[in-house]
N, C-alpha and C positions, 0 to 999 in steps of 0.2 A: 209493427203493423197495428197489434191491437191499442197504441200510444194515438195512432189517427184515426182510427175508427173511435175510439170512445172519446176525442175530441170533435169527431164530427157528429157523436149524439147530442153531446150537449148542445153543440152551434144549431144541430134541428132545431134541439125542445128551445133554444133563446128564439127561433126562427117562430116555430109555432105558437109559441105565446105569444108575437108579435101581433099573429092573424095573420091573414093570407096574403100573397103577393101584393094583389093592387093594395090592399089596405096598410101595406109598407111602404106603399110607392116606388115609384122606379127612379133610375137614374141613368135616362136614358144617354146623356153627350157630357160635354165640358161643364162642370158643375150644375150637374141636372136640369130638369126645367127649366127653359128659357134664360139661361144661364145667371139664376138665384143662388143657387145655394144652398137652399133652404129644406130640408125634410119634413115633411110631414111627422108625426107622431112623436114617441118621445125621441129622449137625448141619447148620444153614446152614454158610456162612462163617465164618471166625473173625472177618475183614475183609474189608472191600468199598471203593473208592471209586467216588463217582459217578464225579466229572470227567474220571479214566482209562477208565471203564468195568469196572476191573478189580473180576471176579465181580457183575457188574451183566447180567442177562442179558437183561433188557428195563426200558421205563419207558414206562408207557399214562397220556396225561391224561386225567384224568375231571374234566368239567362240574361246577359246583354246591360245595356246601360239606353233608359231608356224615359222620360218625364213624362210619357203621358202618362191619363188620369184613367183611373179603371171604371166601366160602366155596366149598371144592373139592368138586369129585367127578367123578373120572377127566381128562378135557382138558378140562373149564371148571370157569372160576372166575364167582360171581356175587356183584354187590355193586348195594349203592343209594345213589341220592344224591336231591339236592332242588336245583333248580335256580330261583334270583329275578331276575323279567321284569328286574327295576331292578338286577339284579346280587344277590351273597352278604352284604349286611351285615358289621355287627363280628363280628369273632372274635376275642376278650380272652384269651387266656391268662396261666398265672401264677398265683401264688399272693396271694389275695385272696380276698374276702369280701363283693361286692356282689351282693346279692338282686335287683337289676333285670333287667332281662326286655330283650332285643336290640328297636332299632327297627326291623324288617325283616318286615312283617305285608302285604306287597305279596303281588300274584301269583306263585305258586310253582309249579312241574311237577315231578312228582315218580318218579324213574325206576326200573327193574331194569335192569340190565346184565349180558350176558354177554358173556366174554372167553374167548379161548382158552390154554390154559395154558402150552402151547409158545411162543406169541406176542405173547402181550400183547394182539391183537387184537381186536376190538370183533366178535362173532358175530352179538349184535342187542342192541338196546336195546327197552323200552316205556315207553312214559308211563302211570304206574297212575294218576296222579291232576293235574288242576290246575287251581287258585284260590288265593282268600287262607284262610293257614296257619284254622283254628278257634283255636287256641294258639298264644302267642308261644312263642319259644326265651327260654332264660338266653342270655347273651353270652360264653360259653363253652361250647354247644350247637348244637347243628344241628338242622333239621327232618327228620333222617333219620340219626335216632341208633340205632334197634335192628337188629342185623343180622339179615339172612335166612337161611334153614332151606331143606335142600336135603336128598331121599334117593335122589338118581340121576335120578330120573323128575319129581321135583315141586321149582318153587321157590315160597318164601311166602316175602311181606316184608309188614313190618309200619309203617306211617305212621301209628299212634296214631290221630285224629280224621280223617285223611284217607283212613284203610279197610284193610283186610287183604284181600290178594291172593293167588292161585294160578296158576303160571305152566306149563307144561309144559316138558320139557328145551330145547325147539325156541322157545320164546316166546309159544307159543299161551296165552292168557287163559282158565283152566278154571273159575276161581269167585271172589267175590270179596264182602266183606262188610263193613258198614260197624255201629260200633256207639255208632253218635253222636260227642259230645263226650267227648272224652277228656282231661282238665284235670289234667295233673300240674305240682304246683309244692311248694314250702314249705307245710305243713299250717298252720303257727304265722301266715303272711302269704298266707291264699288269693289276694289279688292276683299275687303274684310268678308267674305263670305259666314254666314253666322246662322245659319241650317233652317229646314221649312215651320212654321209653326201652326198654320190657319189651320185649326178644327174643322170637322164635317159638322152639320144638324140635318137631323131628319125630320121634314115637317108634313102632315099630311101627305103620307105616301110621296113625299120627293126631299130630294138630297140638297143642300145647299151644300156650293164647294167656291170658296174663299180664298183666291191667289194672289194676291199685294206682294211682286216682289218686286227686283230693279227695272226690266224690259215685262210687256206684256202682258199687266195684270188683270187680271179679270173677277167677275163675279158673275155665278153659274148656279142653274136647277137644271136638274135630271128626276127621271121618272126612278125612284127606289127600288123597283120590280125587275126594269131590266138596262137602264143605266142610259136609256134613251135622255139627248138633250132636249129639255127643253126652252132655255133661254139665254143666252150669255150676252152680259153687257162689259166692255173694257173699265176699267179702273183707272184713271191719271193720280195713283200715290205714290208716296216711300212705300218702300216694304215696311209690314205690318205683320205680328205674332199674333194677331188678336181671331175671336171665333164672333159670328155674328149670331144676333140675337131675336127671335120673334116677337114680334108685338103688334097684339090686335089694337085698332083704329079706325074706328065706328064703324066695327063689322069686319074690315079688311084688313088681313095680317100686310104686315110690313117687315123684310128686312133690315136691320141695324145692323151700321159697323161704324167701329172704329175706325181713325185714320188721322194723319195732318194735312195733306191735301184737299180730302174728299170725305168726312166724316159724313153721314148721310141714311135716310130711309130710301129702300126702295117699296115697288110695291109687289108683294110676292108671285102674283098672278103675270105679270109681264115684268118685269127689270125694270118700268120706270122709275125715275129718280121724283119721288114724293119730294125731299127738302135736302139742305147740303148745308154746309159748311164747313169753313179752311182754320189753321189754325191751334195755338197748342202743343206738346210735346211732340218729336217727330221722331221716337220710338215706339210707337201705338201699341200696345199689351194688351190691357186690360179688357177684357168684352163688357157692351153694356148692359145695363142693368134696367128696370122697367117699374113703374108704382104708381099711383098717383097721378095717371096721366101724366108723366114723365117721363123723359128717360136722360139717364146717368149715365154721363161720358166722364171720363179722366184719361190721361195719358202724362209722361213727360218725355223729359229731357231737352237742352236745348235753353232757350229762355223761359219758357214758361211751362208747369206744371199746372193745368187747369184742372176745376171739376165746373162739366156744364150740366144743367138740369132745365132738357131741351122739352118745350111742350110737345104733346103726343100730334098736338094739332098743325103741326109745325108745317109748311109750306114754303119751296123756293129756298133761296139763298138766305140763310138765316146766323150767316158770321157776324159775331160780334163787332163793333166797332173798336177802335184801339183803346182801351183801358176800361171799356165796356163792361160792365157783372150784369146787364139785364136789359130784355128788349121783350118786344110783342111775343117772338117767338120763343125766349127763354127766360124761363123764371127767374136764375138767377145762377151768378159763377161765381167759383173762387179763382184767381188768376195764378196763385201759388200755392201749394199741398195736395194736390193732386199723387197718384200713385204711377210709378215707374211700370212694375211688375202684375201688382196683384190688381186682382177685380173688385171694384167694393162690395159690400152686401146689404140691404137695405131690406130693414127690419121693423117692421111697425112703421111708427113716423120716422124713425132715424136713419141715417144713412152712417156705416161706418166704411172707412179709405183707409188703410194700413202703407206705409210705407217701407223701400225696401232696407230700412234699417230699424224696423220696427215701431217708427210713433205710429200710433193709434189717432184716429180724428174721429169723432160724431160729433155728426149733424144732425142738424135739423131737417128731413127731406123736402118740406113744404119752403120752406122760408131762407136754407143755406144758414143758417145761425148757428154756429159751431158750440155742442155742450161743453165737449175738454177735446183737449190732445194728452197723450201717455203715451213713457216708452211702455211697450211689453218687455222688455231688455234694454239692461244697460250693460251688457258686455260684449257691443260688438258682431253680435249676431245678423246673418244676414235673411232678407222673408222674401222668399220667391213665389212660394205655394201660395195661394189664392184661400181664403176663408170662407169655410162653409158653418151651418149652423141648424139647429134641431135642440126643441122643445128650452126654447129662450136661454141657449146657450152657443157662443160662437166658439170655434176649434180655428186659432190662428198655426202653422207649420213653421217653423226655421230652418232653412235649411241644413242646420246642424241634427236634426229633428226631433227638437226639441217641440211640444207642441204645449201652446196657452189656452188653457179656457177661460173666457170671459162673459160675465152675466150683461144680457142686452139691457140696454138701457141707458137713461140719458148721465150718468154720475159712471165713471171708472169703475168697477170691480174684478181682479186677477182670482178667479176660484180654485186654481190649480195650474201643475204646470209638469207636464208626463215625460217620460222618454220613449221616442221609436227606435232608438240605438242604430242608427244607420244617417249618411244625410239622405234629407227627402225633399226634393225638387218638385216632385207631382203635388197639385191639388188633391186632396182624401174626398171619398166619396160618404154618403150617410146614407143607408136607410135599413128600414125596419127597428131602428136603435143600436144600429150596428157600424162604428165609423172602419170606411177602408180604406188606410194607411199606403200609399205606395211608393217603399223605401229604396235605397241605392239596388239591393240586390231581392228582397222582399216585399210581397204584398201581406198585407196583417190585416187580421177582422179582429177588431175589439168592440166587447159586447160583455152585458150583464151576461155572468153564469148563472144559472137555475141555482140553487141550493143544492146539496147531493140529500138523499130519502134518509131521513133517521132511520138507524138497522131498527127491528126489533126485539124487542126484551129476549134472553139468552132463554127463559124458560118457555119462550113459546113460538121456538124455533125445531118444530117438527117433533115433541115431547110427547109423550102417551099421556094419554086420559088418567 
């Protein structure tokens, strides 16, 4: 006991020398803010080891098998997992290409967790849901793939077929909604069932809720307080893994999403469709990204792995023509290199795109002018987790978890290269200086340790005059 207690002082005092919550930033959804990436203030570690401890400030096991991403605000962190009566099933990672669907359709409980941040500590757990899954997983998926949404006061997590949830800071159950069967798989092999993944965001007191699957997809806001609709518009896409993103637009926020069908702004205030376009990889992952008046779409698979860099001003139908890199509405594309899995991160001028075998590509964000491609690995490695980054230093995951740091900027530099000793699926969260790691069976806060007090001198420890 006193082994986590006096790890939980130190994780304080890294906390408190940070400075205060907001001045750590939060991490509110799927790779924080507007789904950047980016932290505020300094960097994690350069380096960590488990097995010494060293800049390991704590290590919480969480139950279940489960990819989503853990999210902050102020002293808790909250994540979910999905937990099977009969145990976790396969979990295949690696670089492959089998469409089948995991045998693991037994009974499932399916959780919210709160943790405390200084601690690692377990604050409370609930069970949002449990039976057998409606939808299989792929074998490289979880039944609690989309991360939760959190704005101090509210959490939502999202279990696709198994309902959406509102939680309050303390655990309390505020509202919760189920919208049937949620079938996301392969469009091309409706069989292939392959589990939900669309993130929640909470954007000014309301819930965005993102459903791209084979029948009846939609795009939805709800009031965050008490889960009242307020507007749903249908979807004509494949099923899509992907979390939508906000972006203000002379004045008025705009939803963004990924797609192959229907890639598109809408406009927050009412569901209308601002601009659209078709086309591109029709495994949609990756959420977009925002800068420069722009926004950063990528997806693959299929013929073409794009990356579009769609003006903010965009209006109407604005697909590309066939071999097209550039038009009124889009600065400019690449037609191949685009990312399967991850989301890129866009840094300064640059945009970097990771692929799921690990090259590396920056960009130029303004112009598409590519500075290098590098592997991060040449052994084979496969990169699911998505790249976050903090004080001009990017953290790429392997799913082995093996994790890369790399110096931003327009020339390659590999600064280090750590182990989480677990595979790690989930995107890591950043803040305060503190990267949170969430592994096969662990969530990990690695963080500068304080120094410990030089003792003092043996003669002037409590010695008479």
């Amino acid at each position: 006991m006193h082994v986590r207690r006096a790890a939980a002082a130190v994780a304080a005092a890294a906390l408190l020398a940070a400075g205060s919550a907001t001045a750590q930033g939060e991490w509110p959804s799927f790779r924080g803010p507007r789904a950047a990436g980016i932290a505020p203030g300094p960097a994690p570690p350069l380096t960590w080891d488990l097995e010494s401890g060293t800049n390991v400030l704590w290590r919480t096991e969480i139950p279940g098998l489960a990819h989503s991403s853990p999210v902050i605000w102020g002293d808790r962190i909250y994540l979910t997992t999905a937990v099977g009566e009969e145990g976790d099933g396969e979990l295949k990672v690696g670089l492959y290409g089998d469409v089948a669907a995991a045998d693991d359709d037994g009974v499932h409980s399916y959780w919210v967790y709160a943790l405390d941040r200084a601690s690692g500590d377990v604050v409370w757990k609930r069970k949002a849901y449990e039976g057998k899954p409606a939808i299989r997983r792929h074998t490289k998926a979880s039944h609690a793939n989309a991360t939760p949404a959190t704005d101090g006061e509210h959490v939502v997590a999202f279990f696709g077929s198994e309902g959406l949830y509102c939680y309050d800071r303390e655990g309390n159950l505020r509202w919760k909604k189920s919208f049937g069967v949620l079938d996301a798989g392969w469009y091309f092999m409706p069989t292939a069932q392959w589990g939900f993944g669309n993130s929640p965001v909470i954007h000014d007191g309301k819930v965005i809720v993102l459903a791209d699957v084979q029948k009846g997809g939609f795009l939805a806001l709800f009031d965050v307080r008490d889960g009242r609709p307020l507007w749903r518009v249908a979807r004509d896409d494949v099923p899509t893994w992907t979390t939508p993103t906000v972006v203000e637009v002379g004045g008025r926020p705009q939803i963004v999403v990924n797609g192959y069908r229907h890639i598109g702004g809408y406009d927050f205030a009412s569901g209308e469709v601002r601009w659209k376009m078709k086309g591109g990889g029709d495994i949609p992952v990756p959420a977009p990204v925002a800068g420069h008046g722009l926004v950063f779409i990528t997806n693959a698979h299929g013929r073409q792995s794009p990356i579009y860099a769609v003006r903010q001003s965009a209006e109407g139908d604005v697909t590309l023509a066939d071999g097209a890199t550039a038009s009124e509405h889009v600065a400019w594309a690449v037609l191949r290199g685009g990312a399967y899995m991850q989301t890129p991160i866009l840094l300064g001028d640059e945009l970097y795109v990771c692929r799921d075998n690990g090259a590396l590509s920056c960009y130029d964000a303004k112009t598409g002018e590519r500075h290098y491609q590098e592997r991060l690995s040449r052994s084979g490695r496969g990169f699911t987790a998505s790249a976050v980054a903090a004080g001009g230093r990017i953290y790429y995951a392997s799913e082995t978890g093996d994790v890369f740091v790399v110096q931003a900027g327009k020339s390659f530099k590999l600064l280090a290269q750590n182990a989480l000793g677990e595979i790690t699926m989930a995107t890591p969260a950043i803040a305060g200086g503190v990267l949170y790691a969430r592994t096969r069976h662990h969530l990990i806060a690695i963080g500068e340790k304080p120094a410990a007090p030089t003792p003092p001198p043996a003669d002037a420890q409590g010695s008479d005059p």
